[in-house]
C-alpha positions as CSV (number, residue, x, y, z in Angstrom):
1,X,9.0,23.2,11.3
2,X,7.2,23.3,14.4
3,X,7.2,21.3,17.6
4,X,6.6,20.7,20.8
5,X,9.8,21.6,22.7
6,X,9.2,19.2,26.0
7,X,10.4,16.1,25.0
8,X,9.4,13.6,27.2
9,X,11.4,10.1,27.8
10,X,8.5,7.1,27.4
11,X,7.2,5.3,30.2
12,X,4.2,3.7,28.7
13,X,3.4,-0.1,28.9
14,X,6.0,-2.8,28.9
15,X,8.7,0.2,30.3
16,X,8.5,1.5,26.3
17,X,9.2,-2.0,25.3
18,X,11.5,-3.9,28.2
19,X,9.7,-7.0,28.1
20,X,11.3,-10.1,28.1
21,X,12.9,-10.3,24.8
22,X,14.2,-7.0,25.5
23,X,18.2,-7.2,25.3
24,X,19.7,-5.9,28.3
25,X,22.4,-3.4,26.3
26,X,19.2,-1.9,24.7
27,X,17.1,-1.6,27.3
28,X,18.8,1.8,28.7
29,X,18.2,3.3,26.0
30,X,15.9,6.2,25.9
31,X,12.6,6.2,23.8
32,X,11.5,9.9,23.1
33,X,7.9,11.8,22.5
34,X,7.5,15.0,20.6
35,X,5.3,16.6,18.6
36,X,6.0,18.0,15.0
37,X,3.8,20.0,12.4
38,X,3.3,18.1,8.9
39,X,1.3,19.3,6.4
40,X,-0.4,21.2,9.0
41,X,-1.3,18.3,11.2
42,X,0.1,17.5,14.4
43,X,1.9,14.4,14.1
44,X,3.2,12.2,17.2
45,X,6.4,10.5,16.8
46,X,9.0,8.6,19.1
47,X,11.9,8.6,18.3
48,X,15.7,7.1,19.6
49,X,19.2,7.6,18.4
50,X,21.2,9.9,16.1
51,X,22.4,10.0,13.1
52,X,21.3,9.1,9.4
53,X,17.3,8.7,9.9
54,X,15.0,5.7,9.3
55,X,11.4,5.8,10.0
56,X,9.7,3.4,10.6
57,X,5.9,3.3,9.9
58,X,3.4,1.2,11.4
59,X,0.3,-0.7,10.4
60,X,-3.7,-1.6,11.7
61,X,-4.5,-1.2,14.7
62,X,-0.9,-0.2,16.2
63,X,0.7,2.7,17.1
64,X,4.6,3.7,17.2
65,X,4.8,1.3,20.4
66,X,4.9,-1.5,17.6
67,X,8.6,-0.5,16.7
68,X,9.2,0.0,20.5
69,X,12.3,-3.0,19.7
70,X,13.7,-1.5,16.5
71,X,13.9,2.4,17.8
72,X,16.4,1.1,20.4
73,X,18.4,-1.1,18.1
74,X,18.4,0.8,15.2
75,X,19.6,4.0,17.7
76,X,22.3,1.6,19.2
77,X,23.8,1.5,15.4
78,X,23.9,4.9,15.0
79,X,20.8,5.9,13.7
80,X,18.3,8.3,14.0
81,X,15.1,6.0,14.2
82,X,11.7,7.9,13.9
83,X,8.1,5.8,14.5
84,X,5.7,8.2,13.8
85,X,2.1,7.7,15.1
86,X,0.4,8.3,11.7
87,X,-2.6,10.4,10.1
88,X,-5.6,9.2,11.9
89,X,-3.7,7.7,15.0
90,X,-3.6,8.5,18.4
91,X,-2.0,12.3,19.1
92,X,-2.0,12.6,15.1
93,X,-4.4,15.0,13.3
94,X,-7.5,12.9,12.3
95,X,-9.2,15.2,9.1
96,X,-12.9,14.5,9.4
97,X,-13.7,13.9,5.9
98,X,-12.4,10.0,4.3
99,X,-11.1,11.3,1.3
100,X,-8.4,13.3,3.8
101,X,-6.8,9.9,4.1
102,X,-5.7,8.5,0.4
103,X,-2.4,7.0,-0.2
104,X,-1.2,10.9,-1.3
105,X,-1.9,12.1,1.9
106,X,0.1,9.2,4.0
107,X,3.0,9.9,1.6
108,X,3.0,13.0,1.9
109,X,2.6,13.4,5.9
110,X,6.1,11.2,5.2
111,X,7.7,13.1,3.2
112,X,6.9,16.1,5.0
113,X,8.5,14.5,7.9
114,X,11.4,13.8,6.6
115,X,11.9,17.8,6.0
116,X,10.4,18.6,9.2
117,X,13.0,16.4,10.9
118,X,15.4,18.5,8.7
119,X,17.5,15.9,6.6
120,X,17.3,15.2,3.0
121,X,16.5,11.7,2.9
122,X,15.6,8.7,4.9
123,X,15.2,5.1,4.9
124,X,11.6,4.3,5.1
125,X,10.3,0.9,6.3
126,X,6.5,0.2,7.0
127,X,4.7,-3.0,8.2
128,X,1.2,-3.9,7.4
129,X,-0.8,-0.7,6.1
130,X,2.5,1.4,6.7
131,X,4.4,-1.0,4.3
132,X,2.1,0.3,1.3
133,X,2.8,3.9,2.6
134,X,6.5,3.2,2.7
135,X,6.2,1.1,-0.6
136,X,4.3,3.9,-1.8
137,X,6.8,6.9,-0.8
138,X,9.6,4.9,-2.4
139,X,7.7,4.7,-5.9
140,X,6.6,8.5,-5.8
141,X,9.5,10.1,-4.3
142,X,12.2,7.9,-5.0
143,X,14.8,10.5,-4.4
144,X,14.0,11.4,-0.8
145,X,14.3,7.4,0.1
146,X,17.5,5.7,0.8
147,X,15.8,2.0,1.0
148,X,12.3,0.8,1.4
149,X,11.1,-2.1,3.6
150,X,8.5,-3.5,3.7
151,X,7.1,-6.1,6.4
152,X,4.2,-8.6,5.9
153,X,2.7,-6.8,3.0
154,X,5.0,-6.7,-0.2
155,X,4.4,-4.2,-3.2
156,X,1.7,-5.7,-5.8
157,X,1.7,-3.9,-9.2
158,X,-1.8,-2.0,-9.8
159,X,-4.8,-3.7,-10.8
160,X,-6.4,-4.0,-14.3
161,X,-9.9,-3.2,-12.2
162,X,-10.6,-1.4,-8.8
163,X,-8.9,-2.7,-5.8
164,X,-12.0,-4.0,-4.2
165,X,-13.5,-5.2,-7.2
166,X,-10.4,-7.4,-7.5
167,X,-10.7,-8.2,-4.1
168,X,-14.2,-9.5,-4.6
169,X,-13.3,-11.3,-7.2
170,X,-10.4,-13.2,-5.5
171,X,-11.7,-13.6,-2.0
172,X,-15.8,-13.3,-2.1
173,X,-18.1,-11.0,-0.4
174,X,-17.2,-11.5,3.7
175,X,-13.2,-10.7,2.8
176,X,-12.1,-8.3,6.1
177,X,-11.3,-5.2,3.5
178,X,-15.0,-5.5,2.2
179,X,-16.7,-6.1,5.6
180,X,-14.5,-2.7,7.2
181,X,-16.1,-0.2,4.4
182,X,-19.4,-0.6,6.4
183,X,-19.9,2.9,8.6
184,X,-20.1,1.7,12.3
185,X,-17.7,-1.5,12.2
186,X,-15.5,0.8,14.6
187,X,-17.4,-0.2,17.4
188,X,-16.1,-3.5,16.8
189,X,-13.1,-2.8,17.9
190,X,-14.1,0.0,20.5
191,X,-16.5,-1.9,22.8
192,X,-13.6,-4.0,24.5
193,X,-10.1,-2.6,24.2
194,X,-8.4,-5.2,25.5
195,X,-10.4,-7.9,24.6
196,X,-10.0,-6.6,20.8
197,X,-6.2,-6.4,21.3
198,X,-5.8,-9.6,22.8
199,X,-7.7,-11.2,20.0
200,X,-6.0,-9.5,17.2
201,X,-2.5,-9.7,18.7
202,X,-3.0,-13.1,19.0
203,X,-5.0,-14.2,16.3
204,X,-2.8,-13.1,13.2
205,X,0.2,-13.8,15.2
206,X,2.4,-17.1,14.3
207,X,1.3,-18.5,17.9
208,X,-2.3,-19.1,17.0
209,X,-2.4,-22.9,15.8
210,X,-4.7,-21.9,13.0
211,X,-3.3,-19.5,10.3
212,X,-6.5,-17.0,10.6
213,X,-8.8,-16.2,7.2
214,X,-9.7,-12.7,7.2
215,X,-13.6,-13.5,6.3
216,X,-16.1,-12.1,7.8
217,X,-19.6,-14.0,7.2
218,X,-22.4,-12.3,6.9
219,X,-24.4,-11.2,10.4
220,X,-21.3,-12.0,12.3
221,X,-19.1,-8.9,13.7
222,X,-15.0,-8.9,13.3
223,X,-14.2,-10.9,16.3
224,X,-16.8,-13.3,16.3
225,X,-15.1,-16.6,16.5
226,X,-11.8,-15.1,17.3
227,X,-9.7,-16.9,20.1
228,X,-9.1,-14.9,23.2
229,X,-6.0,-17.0,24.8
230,X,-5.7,-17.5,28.9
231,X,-1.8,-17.0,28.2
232,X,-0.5,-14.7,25.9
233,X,2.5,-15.7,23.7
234,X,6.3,-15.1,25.0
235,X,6.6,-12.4,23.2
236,X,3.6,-10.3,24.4
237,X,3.0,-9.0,28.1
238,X,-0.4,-7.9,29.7
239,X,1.7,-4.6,29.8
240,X,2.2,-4.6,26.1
241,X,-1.8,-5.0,25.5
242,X,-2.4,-2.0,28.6
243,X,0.0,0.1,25.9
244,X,-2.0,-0.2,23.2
245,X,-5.2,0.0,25.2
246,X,-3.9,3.2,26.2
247,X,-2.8,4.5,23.0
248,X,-6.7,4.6,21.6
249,X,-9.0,4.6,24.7
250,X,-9.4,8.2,23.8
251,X,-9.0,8.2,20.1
252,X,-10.8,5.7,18.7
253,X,-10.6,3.9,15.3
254,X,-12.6,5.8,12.4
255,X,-9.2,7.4,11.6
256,X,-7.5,3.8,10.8
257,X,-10.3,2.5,9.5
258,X,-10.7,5.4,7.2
259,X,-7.3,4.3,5.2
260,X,-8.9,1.1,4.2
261,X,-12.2,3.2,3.2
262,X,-9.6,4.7,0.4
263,X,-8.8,1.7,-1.3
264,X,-10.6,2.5,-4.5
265,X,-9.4,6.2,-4.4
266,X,-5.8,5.1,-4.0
267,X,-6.1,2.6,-7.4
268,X,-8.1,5.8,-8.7
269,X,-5.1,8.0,-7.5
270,X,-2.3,5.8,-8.9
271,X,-2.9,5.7,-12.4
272,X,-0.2,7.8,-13.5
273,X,2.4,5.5,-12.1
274,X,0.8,2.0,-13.7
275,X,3.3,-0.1,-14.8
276,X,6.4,1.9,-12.5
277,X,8.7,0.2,-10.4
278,X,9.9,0.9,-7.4
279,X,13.9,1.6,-7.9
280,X,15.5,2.4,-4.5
281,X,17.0,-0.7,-2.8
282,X,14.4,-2.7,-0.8
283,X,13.7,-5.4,1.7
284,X,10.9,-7.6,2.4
285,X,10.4,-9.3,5.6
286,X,7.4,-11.1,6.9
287,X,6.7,-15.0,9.0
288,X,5.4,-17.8,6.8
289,X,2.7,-17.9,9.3
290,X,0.9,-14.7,8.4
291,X,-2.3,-14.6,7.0
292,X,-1.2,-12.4,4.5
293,X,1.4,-15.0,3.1
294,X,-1.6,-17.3,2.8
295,X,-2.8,-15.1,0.1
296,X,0.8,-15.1,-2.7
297,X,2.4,-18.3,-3.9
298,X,5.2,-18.2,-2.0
299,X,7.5,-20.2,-3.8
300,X,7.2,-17.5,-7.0
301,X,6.4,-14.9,-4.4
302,X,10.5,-13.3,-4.3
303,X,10.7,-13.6,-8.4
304,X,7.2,-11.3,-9.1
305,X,8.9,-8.7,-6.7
306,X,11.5,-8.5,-8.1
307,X,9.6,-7.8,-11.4
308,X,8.3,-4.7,-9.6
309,X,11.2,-3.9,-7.3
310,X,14.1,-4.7,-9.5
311,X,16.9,-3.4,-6.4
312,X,15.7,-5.8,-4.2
313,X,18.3,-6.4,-1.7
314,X,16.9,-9.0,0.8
315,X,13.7,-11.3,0.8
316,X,13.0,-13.5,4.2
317,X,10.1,-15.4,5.6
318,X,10.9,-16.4,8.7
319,X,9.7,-19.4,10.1
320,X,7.0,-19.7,12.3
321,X,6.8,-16.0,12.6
322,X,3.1,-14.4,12.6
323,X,1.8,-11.1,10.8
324,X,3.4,-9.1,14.3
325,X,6.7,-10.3,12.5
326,X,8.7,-7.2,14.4
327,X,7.3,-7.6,17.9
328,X,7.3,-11.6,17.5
329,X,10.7,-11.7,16.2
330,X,12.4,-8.7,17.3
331,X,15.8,-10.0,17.4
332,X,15.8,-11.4,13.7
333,X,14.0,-8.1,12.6
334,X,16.3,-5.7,14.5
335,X,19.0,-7.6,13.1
336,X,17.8,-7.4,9.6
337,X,16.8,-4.0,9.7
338,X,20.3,-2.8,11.1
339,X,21.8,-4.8,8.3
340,X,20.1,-2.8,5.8
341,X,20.2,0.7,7.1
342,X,23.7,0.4,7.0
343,X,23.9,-0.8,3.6
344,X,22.0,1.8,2.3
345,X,23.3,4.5,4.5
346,X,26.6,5.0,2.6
347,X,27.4,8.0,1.0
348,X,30.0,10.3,-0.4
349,X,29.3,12.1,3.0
350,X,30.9,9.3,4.6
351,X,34.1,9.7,2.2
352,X,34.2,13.0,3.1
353,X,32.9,14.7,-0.2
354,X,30.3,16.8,-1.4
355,X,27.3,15.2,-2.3
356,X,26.5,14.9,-5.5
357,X,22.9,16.3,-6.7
358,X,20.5,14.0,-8.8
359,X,21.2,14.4,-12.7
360,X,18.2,16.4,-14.4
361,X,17.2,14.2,-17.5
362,X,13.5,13.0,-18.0
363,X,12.4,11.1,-15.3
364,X,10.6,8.3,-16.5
365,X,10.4,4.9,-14.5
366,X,10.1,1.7,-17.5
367,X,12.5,-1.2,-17.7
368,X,11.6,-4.1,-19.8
369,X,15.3,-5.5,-19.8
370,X,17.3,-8.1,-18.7
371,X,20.4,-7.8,-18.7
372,X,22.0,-5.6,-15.8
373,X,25.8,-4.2,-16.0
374,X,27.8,-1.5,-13.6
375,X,28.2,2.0,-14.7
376,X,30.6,4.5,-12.9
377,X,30.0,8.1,-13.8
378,X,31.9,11.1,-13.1
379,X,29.7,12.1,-9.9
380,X,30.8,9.7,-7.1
381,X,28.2,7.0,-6.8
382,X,27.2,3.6,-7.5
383,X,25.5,3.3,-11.1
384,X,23.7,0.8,-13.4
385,X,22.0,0.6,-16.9
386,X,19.8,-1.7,-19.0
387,X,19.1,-1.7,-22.6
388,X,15.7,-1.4,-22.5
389,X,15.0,-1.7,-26.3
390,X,17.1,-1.3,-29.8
391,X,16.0,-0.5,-32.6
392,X,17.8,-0.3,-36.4
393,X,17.6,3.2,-38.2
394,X,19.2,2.7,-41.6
395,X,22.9,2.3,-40.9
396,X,22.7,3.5,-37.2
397,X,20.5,1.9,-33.9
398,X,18.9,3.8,-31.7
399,X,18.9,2.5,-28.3
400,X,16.7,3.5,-25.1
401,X,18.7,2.9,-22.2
402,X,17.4,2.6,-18.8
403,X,20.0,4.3,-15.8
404,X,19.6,4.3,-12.4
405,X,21.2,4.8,-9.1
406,X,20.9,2.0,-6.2
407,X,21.6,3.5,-3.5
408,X,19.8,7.4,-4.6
409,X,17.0,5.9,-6.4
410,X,17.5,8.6,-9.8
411,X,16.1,6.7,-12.7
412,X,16.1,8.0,-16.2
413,X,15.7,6.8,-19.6
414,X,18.1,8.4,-22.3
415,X,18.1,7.9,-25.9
416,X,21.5,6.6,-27.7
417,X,22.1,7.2,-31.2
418,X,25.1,4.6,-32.0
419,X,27.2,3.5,-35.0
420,X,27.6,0.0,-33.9
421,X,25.0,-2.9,-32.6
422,X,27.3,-4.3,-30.3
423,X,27.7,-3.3,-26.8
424,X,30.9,-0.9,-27.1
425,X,28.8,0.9,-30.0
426,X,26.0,2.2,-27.5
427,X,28.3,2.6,-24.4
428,X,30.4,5.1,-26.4
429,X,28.0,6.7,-27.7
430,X,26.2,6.7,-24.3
431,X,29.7,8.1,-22.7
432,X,29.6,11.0,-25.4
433,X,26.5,11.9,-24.9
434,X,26.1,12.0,-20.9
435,X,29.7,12.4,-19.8
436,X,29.6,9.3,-18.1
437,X,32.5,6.6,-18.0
438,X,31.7,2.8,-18.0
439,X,32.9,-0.3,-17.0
440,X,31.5,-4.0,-16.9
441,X,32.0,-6.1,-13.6
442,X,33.2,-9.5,-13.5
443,X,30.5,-12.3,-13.2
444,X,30.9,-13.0,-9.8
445,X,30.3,-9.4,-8.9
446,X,26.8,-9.2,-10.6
447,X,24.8,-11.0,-8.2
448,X,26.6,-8.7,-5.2
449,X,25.6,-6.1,-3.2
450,X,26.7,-2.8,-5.0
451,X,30.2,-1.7,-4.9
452,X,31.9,1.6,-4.2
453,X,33.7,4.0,-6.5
C-alpha cells in the first residue's frame, strides 16, 4: 500500500455536507482526504470513523461528496466508512483506453481497496452505477464482502442477449444508455457545470413533479427539455451544486461516461457467472419516485430479487424519495444503512475467538431449492443448507446439497450419498461426511434475521 501521508480534514461545499438536514451531533465530525495506490492507480477516497469498514460507492455524475451524510453517521456507529472517488473520477486514475473501465476493473479497484486499507473484508454498498459495482463485488468475491447494498439500481440476472441489444429492445432507440455511447456527448455535460448539475440533481430527484424518462430523441442533446428550477429542493444547497462543480471542472466526464461505454463488454465479461446468485446478506434501498423504479414492476419487484439474492435482508422504497435517495433522504438512509452494518458486522472477533477461515470445498454458486433450514457446524458461525436436488441410486439417494454462510458469504455444493430419503437420512450422512452438526429451527425463527452460535 501506498499513500499520501497528509491527510487533509474536508472543507469543500456545503462544510463537507453541513447543510440543513445535517444533524447537529454529526456535524463535528471530521470528513477525511487521502490518497491510496490500487491496482496501480491513484485513487481518492474520504473517509470518517473507525472500526469495521464499509465503503461506500457512488454512481453518475457524483463524486464521494454524495455519501457526505452516511461517512459521518456510519463513523458515529463505530465504523470505518470509506467513499472512494472511483476509476475515472475526479483525483482517480482515468486509463485512456474504454476497455480500462469494465465491470472487472471497478471490482477489482474495490477489492484492492479493501486490502489497501489493510482489513479482510468490508461491507460494500453502491448507488446508481456503484450499486452494480458493489452488486458486482459481492457475486465475484463473495468472501471479502460482509453485506451488499445496493441503492436505486437492484441486481438483474444476465441477459439472454447483449445488454444494449436488450435495452433496444425494451426501451427503443433514444433510451439515455444508447444516446451516451456516442463519442463527444461529454460536452453535454461539460459546457455548463452548474447548469448540468442543477438539472440532473433536480430532474431525477423525487422533487421534480414529473417522474423523468431517460429518452433522448433524436437531434436533441441530454438536457434539452430538462427543468432548471429557480429554488432548489430542501435537501440541496447552491453550496452542494458549487461541490460538485468543483469536483469535475478540471476532470471532466469521458472517464464516467466510459463505464456505460462497457456495457456490452461487461455482459461479454460475465458469462462465467450466468445463472449465480449473489449469497452475502444484502439490502436494497431506493424512492418510488425514481426513474429507475419506473422501469421494474414494483409490486413483484422484492420476490425476483430475492430469486437472485436469496440472503436478502431488507427491501424499502421510500416514499416520495427521488433517484438521489441518500442525499434526499439522508436520515432514513443513514438509519438504514447503520442498521445493517451492524447486523452484518458480527463476528467471532466480537466473541473474542479466532476467526474461523472459509471451508475449501468446490465453490460453485447454484440453488434451485426451496426449502431453507439452520445448520451449526463446528467452526463458530451462522450456517444454512438447501437440498438442491435428490436423486434415487438403487437402494441409496444421492443428494446435492447447497451450504452457505450468511454472514461470510462461503457457498458450496457437496454431494451426499444417504441410506434413507427422509431428512435425517441426508443430514447424517451430510454430518459424516463434513464434520458438521445440525439442527432445525423452530417456525417462527425461519423468517428471522440469523441467529448466533
Amino acid at each position: 500500500m501506498s499513500e499520501d501521508n497528509e491527510r487533509t480534514a474536508v472543507v469543500t461545499g456545503a462544510e463537507s455536507g453541513q447543510g440543513p438536514d445535517i444533524a447537529p451531533d454529526l456535524a463535528a465530525i471530521e470528513i477525511e482526504h487521502r490518497v491510496v495506490e490500487v491496482n496501480g492507480l491513484r485513487m481518492r477516497l474520504a473517509e470518517a470513523g473507525s472500526g469495521p469498514l464499509v465503503v461506500l460507492l457512488h454512481g453518475f455524475p457524483e463524486s464521494w461528496y454524495s455519501w457526505r451524510h452516511q461517512l459521518r453517521a456510519l463513523a458515529d456507529a463505530g465504523f470505518h466508512a470509506v467513499a472512494p472517488n472511483q476509476r475515472g473520477y475526479p483525483g482517480t486514475g482515468s486509463p485512456a483506453a474504454v476497455a480500462d473501465y469494465t465491470m472487472m476493473h471497478l471490482v477489482g479497484d474495490v477489492v484492492g481497496l479493501i486490502g489497501a486499507l489493510g482489513e479482510q473484508n468490508a461491507a460494500v454498498i453502491g448507488h446508481d452505477w456503484g450499486a452494480p459495482v458493489a452488486w458486482h463485488t459481492a457475486l465475484l468475491r463473495p468472501d471479502l464482502v460482509r453485506g451488499v447494498g445496493g441503492l436505486s439500481v437492484p441486481f438483474s440476472a444476465r441477459t439472454p442477449v447483449p445488454a444494449l441489444t436488450a435495452t433496444r429492445a425494451r426501451f427503443g432507440d433514444t433510451f439515455y444508455q444508447l444516446y451516451l455511447q456516442r463519442p463527444g456527448v461529454e460536452e453535454d455535460f461539460e459546457s455548463d457545470l452548474v447548469e448540468s448539475y442543477r438539472r440532473i440533481l433536480f430532474g431525477l430527484s423525487g422533487d421534480n413533479p414529473e417522474v423523468r424518462r431517460l429518452l433522448i430523441p433524436e437531434g436533441q442533446r441530454f438536457f434539452d427539455g430538462w427543468i432548471s428550477p429557480d429554488k432548489l429542493p430542501a435537501w440541496l444547497t447552491e453550496r452542494d451544486l458549487a461541490a460538485y462543480v468543483e469536483e469535475f471542472a478540471e476532470s471532466g466526464f469521458l472517464g464516467p461516461l466510459n463505464w456505460y461505454r462497457n456495457i456490452d463488454r461487461n455482459w461479454a465479461l460475465t458469462a462465467p457467472w450466468e445463472g449465480a446468485q449473489i449469497t452475502p446478506p444484502a439490502l436494497f434501498l431506493a424512492g418510488d419516485r425514481d426513474p429507475v423504479m419506473s422501469w421494474y414492476d414494483t409490486s413483484t419487484l422484492e420476490a425476483s430479487l430475492r430469486t437472485v439474492v436469496p440472503n436478502l435482508r431488507r427491501f424499502q422504497l421510500e416514499p416520495g424519495a427521488g433517484h438521489w435517495i441518500q442525499q434526499e433522504r439522508p436520515e432514513v438512509t443513514n438509519a438504514a444503512l447503520v442498521e445493517f452494518a451492524t447486523a452484518t458486522s458480527r463476528s467471532t472477533r466480537d466473541r473474542g475467538v479466532m476467526e474461523p477461515q472459509p471451508p475449501q470445498p468446490p465453490f460453485c454458486v447454484h440453488d434451485t431449492g426451496s426449502t431453507q433450514y439452520w445448520i451449526w457446524p463446528y467452526l463458530i458461525g451462522d450456517w444454512r443448507y438447501r437440498v438442491i436436488n435428490k436423486e434415487k441410486r438403487g437402494t441409496r439417494y444421492a443428494y446435492d446439497v447447497h451450504i452457505w454462510n450468511p454472514d461470510r458469504g462461503w457457498v458450496f455444493v457437496v454431494q451426499v450419498d444417504a441410506s434413507s430419503p427422509d431428512e435425517g437420512g441426508f443430514v447424517a450422512a451430510l454430518e459424516v461426511a463434513n464434520t458438521i452438526t445440525f439442527g432445525r429451527p423452530g417456525k417462527e425463527d425461519m423468517p428471522g434475521p440469523v441467529g448466533s452460535v
